[in-house]
C-alpha positions as CSV (number, residue, x, y, z in Angstrom):
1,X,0.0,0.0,0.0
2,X,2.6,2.4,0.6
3,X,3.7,2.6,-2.8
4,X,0.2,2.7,-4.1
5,X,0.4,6.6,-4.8
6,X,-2.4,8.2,-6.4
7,X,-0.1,8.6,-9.7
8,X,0.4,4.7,-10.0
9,X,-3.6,4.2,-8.7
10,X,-4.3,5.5,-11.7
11,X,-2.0,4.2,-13.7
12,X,-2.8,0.7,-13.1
13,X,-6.1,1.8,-13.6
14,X,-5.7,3.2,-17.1
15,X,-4.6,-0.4,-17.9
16,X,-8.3,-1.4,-17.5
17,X,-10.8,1.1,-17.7
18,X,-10.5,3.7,-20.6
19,X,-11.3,8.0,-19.5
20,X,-13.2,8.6,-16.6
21,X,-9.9,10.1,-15.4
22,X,-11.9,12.0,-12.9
23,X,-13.7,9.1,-11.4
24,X,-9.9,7.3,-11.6
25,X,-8.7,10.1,-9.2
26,X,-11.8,10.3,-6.4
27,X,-10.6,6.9,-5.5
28,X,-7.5,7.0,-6.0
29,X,-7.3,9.8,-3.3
30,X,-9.9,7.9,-1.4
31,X,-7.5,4.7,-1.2
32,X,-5.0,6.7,-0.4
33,X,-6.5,8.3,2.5
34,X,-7.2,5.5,3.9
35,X,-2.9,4.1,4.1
36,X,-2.8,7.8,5.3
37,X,-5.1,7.4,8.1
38,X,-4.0,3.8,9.3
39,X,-0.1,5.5,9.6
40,X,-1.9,8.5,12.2
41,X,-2.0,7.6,16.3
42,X,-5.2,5.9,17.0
43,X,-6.7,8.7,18.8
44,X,-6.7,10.5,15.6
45,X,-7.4,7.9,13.2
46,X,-10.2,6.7,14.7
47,X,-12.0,10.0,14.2
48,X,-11.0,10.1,10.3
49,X,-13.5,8.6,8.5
50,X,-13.6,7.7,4.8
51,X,-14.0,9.6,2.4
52,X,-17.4,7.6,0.8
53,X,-17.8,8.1,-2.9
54,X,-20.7,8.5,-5.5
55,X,-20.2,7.6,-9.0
56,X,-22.9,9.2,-11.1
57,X,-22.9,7.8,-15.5
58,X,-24.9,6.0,-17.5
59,X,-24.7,2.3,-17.6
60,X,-21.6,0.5,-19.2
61,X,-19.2,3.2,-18.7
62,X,-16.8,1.6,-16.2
63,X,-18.4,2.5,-12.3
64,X,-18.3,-1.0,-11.2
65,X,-15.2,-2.3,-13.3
66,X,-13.1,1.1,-11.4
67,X,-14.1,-0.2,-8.0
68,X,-13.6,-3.9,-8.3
69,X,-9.7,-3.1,-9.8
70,X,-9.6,-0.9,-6.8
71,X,-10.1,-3.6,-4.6
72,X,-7.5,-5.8,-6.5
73,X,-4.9,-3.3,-6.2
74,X,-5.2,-2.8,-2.6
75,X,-5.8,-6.0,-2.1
76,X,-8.9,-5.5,0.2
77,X,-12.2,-7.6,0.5
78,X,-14.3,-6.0,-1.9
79,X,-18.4,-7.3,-2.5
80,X,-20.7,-5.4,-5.2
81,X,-24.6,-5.6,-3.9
82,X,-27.4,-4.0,-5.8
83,X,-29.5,-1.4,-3.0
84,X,-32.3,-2.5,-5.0
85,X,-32.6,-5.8,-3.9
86,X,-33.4,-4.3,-0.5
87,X,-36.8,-3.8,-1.8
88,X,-37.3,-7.0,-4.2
89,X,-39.9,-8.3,-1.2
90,X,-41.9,-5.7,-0.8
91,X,-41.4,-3.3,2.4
92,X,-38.9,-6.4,4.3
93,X,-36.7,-6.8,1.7
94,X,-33.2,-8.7,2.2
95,X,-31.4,-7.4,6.0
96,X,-28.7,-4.8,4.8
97,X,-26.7,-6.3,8.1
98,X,-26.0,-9.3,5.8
99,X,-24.0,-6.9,3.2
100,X,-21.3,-6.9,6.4
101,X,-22.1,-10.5,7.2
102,X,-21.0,-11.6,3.2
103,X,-17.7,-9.1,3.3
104,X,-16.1,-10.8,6.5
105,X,-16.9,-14.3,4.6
106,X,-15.0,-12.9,1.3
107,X,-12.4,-11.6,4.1
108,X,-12.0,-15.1,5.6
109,X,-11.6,-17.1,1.8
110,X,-8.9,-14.5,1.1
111,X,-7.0,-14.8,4.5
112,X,-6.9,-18.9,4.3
113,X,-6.0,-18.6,0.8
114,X,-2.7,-16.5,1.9
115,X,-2.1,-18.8,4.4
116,X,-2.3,-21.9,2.8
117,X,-0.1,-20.3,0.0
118,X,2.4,-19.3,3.2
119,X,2.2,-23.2,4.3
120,X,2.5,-24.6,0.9
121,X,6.1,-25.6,1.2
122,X,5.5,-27.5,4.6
123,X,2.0,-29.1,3.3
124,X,3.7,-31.0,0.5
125,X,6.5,-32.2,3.1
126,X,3.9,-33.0,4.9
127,X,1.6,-35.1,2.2
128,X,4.4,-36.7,0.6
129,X,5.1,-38.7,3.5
130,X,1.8,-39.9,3.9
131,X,1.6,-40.9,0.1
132,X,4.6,-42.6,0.9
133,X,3.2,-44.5,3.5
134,X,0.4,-45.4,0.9
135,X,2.6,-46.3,-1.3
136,X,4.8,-48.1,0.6
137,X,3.0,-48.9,3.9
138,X,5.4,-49.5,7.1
139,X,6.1,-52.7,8.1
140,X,4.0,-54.1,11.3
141,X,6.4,-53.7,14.1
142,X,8.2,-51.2,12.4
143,X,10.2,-48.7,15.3
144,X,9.9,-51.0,17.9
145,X,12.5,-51.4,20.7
146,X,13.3,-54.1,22.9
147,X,13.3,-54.0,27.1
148,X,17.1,-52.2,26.6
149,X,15.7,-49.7,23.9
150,X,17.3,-50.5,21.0
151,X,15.5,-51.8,17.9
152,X,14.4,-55.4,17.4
153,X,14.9,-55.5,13.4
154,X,17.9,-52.9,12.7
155,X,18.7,-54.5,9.4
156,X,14.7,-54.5,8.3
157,X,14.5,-51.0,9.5
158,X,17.3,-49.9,7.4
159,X,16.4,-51.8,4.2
160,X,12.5,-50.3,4.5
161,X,14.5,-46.7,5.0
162,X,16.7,-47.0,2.1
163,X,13.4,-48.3,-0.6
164,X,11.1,-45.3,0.5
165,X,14.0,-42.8,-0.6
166,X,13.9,-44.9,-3.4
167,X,10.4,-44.3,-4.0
168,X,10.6,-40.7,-2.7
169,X,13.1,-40.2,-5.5
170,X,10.9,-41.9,-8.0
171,X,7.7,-39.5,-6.8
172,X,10.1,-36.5,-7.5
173,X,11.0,-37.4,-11.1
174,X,7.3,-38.0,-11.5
175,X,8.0,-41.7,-12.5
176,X,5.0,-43.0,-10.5
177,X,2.3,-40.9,-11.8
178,X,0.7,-43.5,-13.3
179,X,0.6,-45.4,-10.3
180,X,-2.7,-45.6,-8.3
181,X,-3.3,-45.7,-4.7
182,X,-6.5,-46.2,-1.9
183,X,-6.8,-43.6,0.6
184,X,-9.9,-42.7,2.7
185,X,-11.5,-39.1,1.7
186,X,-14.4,-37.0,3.8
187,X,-17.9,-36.4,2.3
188,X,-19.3,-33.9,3.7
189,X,-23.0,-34.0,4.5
190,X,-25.8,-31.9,2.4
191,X,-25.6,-28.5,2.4
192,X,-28.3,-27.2,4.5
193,X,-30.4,-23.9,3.8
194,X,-32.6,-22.7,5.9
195,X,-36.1,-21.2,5.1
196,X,-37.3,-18.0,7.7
197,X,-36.6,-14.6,6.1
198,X,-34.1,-11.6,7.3
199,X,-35.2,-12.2,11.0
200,X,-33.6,-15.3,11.1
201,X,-30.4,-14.9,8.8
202,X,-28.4,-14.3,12.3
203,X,-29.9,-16.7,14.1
204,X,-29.5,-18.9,11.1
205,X,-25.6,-18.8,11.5
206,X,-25.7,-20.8,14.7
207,X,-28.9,-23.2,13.5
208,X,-27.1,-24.1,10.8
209,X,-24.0,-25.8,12.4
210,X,-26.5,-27.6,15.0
211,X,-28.6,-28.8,11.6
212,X,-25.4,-29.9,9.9
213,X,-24.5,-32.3,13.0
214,X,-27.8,-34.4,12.0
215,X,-25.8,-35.2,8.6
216,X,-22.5,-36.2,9.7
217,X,-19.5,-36.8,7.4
218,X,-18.5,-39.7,6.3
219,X,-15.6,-41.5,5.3
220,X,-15.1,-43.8,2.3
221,X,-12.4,-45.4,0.5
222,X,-11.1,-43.9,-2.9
223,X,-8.7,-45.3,-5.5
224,X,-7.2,-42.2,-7.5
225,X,-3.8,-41.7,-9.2
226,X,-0.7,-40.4,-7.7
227,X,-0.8,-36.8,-8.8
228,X,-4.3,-36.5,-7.7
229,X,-3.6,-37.9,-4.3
230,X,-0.7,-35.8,-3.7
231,X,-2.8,-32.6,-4.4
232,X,-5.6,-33.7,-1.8
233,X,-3.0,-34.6,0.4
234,X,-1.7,-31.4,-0.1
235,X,-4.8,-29.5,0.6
236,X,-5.8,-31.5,3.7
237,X,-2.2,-30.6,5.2
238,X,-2.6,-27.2,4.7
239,X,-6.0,-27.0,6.3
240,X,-4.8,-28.5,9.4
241,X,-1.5,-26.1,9.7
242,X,-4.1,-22.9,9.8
243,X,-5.3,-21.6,13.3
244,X,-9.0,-21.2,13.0
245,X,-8.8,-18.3,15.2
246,X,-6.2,-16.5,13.3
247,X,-8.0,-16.6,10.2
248,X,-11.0,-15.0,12.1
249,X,-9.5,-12.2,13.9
250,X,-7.4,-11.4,10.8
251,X,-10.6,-11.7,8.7
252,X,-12.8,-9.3,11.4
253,X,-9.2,-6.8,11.1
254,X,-9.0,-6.5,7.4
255,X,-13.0,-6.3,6.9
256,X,-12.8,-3.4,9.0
257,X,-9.4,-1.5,8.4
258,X,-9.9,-2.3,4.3
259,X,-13.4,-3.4,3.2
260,X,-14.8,-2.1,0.3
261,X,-18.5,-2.0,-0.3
262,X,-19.8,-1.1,-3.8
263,X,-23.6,-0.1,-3.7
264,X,-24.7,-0.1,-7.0
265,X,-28.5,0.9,-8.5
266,X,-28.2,3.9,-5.2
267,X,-30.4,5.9,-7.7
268,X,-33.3,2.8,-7.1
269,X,-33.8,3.6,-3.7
270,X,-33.9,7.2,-3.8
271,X,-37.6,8.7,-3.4
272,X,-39.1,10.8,-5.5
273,X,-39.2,14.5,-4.5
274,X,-41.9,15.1,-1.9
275,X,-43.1,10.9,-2.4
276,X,-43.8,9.4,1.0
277,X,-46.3,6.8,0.1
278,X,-46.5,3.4,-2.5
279,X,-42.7,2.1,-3.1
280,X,-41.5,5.2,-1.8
281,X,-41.8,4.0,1.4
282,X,-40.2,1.0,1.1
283,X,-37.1,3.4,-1.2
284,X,-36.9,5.2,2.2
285,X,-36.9,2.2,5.1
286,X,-34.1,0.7,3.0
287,X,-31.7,3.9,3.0
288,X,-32.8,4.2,6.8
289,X,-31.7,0.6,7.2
290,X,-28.4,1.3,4.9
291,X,-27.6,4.8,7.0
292,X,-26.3,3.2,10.3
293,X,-23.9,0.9,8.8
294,X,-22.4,4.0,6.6
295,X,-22.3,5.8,8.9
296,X,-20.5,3.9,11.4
297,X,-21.7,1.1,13.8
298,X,-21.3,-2.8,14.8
299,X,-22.4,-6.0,13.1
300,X,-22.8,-9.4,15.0
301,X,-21.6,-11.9,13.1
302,X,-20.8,-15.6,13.8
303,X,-16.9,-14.3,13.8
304,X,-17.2,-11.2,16.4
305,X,-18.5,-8.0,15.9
306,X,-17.4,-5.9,13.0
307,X,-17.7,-2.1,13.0
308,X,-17.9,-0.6,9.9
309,X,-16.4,2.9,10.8
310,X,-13.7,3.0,8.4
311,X,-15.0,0.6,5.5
312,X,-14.8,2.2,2.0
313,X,-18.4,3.0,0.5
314,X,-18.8,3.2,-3.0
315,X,-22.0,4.0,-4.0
316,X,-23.1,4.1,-7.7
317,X,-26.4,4.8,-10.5
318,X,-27.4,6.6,-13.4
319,X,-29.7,9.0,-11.8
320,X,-32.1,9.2,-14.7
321,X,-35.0,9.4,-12.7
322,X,-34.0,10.5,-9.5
323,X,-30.8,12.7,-8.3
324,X,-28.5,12.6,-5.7
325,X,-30.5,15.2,-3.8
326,X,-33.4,12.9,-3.6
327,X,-31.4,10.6,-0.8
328,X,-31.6,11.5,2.7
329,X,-30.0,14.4,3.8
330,X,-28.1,12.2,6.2
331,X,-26.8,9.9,3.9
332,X,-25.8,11.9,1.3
333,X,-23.8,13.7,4.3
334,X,-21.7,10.3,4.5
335,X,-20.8,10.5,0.3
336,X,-18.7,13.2,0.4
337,X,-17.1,12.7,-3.2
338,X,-19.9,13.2,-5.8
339,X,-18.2,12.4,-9.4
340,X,-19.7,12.2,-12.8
341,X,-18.9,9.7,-15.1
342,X,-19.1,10.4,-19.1
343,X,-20.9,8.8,-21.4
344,X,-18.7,6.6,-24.0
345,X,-18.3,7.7,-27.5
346,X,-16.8,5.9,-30.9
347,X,-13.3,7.3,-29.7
348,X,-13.8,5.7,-26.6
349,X,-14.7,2.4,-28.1
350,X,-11.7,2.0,-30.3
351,X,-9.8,2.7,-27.3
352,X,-12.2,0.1,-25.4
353,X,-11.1,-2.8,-28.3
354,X,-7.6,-2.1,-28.1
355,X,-5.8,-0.6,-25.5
356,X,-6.7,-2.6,-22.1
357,X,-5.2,-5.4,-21.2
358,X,-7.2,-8.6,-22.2
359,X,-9.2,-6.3,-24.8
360,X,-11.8,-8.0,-27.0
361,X,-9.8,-7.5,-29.9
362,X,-7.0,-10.1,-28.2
363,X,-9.6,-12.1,-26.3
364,X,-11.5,-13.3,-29.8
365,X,-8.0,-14.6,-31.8
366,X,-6.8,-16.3,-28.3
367,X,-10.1,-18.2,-28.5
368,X,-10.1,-19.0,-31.9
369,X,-6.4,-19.8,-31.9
370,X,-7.2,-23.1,-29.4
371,X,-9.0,-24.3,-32.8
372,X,-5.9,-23.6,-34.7
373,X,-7.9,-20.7,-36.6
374,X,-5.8,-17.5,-37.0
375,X,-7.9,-14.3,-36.9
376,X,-6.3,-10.8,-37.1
377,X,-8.3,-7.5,-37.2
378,X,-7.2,-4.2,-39.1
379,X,-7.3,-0.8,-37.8
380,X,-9.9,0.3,-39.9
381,X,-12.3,-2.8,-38.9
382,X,-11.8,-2.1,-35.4
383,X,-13.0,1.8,-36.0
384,X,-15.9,0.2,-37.7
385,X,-16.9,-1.9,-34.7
386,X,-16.4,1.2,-32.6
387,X,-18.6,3.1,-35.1
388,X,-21.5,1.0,-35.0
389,X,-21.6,0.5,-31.5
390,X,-21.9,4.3,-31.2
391,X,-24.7,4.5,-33.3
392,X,-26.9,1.7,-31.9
393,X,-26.4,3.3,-28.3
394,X,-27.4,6.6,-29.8
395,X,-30.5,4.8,-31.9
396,X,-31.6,2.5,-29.2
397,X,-31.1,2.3,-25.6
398,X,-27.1,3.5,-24.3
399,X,-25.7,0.3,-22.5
400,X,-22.3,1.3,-23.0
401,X,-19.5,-0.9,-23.8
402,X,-21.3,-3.5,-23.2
403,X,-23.1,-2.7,-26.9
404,X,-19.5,-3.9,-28.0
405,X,-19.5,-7.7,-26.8
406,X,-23.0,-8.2,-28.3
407,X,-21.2,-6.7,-31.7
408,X,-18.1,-8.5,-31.5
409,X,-20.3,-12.0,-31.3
410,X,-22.5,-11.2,-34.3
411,X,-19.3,-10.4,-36.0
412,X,-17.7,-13.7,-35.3
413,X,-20.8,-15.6,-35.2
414,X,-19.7,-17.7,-38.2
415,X,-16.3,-18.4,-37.8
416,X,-16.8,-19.6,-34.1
417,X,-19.1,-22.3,-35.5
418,X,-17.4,-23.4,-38.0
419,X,-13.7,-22.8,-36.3
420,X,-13.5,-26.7,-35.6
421,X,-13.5,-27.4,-39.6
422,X,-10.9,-24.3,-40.4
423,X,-8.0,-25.3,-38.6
424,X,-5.0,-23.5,-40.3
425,X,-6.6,-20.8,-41.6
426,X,-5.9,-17.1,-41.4
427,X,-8.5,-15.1,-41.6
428,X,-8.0,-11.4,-41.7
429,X,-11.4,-9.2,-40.4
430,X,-11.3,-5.7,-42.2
431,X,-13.8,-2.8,-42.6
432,X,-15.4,-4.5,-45.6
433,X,-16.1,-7.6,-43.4
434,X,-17.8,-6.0,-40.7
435,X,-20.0,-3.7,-42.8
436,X,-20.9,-7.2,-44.6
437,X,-22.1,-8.7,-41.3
438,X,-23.4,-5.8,-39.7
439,X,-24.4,-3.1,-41.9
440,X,-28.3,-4.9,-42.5
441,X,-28.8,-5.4,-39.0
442,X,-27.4,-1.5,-38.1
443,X,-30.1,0.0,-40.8
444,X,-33.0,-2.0,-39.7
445,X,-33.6,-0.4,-36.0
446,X,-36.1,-2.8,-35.2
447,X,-34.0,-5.8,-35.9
448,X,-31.3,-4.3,-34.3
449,X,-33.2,-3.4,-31.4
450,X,-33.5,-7.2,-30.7
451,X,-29.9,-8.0,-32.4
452,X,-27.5,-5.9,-30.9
């Protein structure tokens, strides 16, 4: 984090998301605050809270992709959640609590995962002595002393010592793979999901374990080859090196020093100017329910309680119908940052095709290339894509760059079928080509209002 400066946020950034350099540098500053505030005494830090963002653009345009590389670069637990589907039931809707509840679970999947990467060296010690044991099972007897403590069977003990370095040289070289072995692997019992509503989602965490005891594991014999068993070896070790309790407290720790919540559809729950009846109602009870946890306050969950003082809020929607003003006063006091995102253009989308890493104008040849099927595309058909997916955002409804991945299949709708029977061929996608495919569908806007 410390050399996460808001020059190389962006930067790293700018390698995935094309313009929006405005939104790029609200959180960029807003990440940075945040290393800024944990390097302050406590009794200062404590009272710095973040700096909560709203992202304000049409659909497609790169809110949510901003945030989630965010969260990658920081390496924080990060969870997207639409504030719309606070209201899918009517006036209950789903608890917001459980927004907190999901982030510490993210939290915990990404603390074991470090640590079973930390322990990897050890766990495969570990499992390839007991796949050596399958594979060459100790004698009966074997280690045992006589009344003066020395070993009954020196010679046998030796000669069994000398063939497992044998075999553990063979395992190495990977001469045994072929080689299969029994060993006994856990089922787990049925997952079991419980049936009650918000009220009893808490309550739930605790039923659940007391449920799962009716369907104990069990135990069963499994032949499977060596690479396999050395892998599930492997993961079993690792398991048991973690401290449960570690993982927790770390989890509760980075959920609350680094979480990042993305609210997305914000603009759904916002009430119409002067509404206080009908869904407005429920619009309202959900950002009343949301306003506590923004603003600051404590979570039960089945690992401790986690406040949520310092976790990043991002908050995002197109405000077509609503604006920013229309959220309670309170809780647009805790989004400080208000920044408009800009609707894409045909400059934008040639970027969009080109430039980021992984773009769609890579993605489509690395595909094809698995059938053997070589597939280049010329400048002048990539401003042609870009070209017609301005035009059917401008004619029909603006979905951003997403209008380009429902192009770009259209496009290559043929040759993906038929790529199985053209291995070996190069195929070279111009302007010409795309105008071919596309150009009926483009004219026609009500086929292309089902089309593209």
């Amino acid at each position: 984090m410390e050399e996460l400066v808001p020059a190389r946020i962006v930067e790293e950034l700018d390698r995935y998301v094309i313009g929006q350099a405005e939104a790029k540098r609200a959180v960029a500053i807003a990440l940075r605050n945040r290393w800024r505030r944990q390097q302050l005494p406590p009794e200062i830090g404590d009272d710095v809270a973040p700096k909560n963002i709203i992202m304000i653009g049409p659909t497609g345009v790169g809110k949510t992709e901003i945030a989630r590389r965010l969260a990658r670069l920081a390496n924080s637990p990060f969870i997207k959640v639409e504030a719309s589907k606070f209201t899918e039931v009517g006036y209950v809707g789903r608890d917001v609590e459980s927004i907190i509840r999901d982030l510490i679970e993210l939290a915990r999947s990404m603390v074991r995962e470090e640590l079973r990467e930390t322990n990897k060296a050890r766990a495969q010690e570990l499992a390839e002595e007991r796949l050596l044991d399958l594979l060459l099972p100790r004698p009966a007897g074997f280690a045992a002393v006589d009344e003066r403590g020395q070993l009954r069977d020196p010679l046998g003990e030796e000669s069994y010592k000398r063939t497992r370095e044998k075999f553990r040289a063979l395992l190495l070289e990977g001469k045994l793979d072929d080689r299969e072995v029994e060993m006994q692997v856990t089922d787990k019992g049925p997952e079991v999901h419980l049936l009650g509503g918000p009220e009893l989602e808490q309550m739930g965490l605790n039923l659940k374990e007391i449920m799962g005891g009716l369907f104990p594991p069990r135990n069963r014999v499994r032949r499977m080859r060596v690479p396999e068993a050395f892998k599930l070896l492997s993961q079993e070790e690792a398991d048991k090196l973690i401290d449960p309790d570690k993982v927790n407290s770390e989890a509760v720790h980075r959920t609350e020093q680094s979480g990042i919540v993305f609210l997305d559809e914000i603009d759904k729950i916002a009430s119409s100017s002067g509404g206080r009846h009908g869904p407005d109602v429920s619009r309202e009870g959900v950002q009343r329910d949301l306003l506590p946890i923004v603003e600051g306050s404590t979570v039960q969950t089945k690992y401790g309680p986690v406040r949520t003082d310092h976790i990043l809020f991002i908050a995002a929607g197109a405000f077509h119908m609503a604006k920013p003003s229309d959220l309670l006063p309170e809780l647009q006091g805790r989004f400080p940052i208000r920044v408009e995102l800009k609707p894409l253009g045909r400059e934008d989308f040639v970027r969009i095709l080109q430039e980021p890493e992984n773009a769609l104008v890579r993605q489509y040849p690395a595909l094809l290339a698995t059938e053997g099927v070589k597939v280049a595309f010329t400048e002048d058909a990539v401003r042609e894509v870009a070209g017609f997916a301005a035009r059917i955002n401008e004619q029909t409804e603006n979905i951003g760059a997403r209008r380009l991945h429902t192009i770009m299949e259209r496009l290559l709708e043929d040759i993906s079928f038929s790529a199985p029977d053209m291995a070996g061929q190069e195929i070279s996608i111009d302007a010409a080509y795309v105008r071919e495919k596309l150009q009926g569908i483009v004219e026609n806007l009500d086929l292309s209002r089902y089309i593209l």
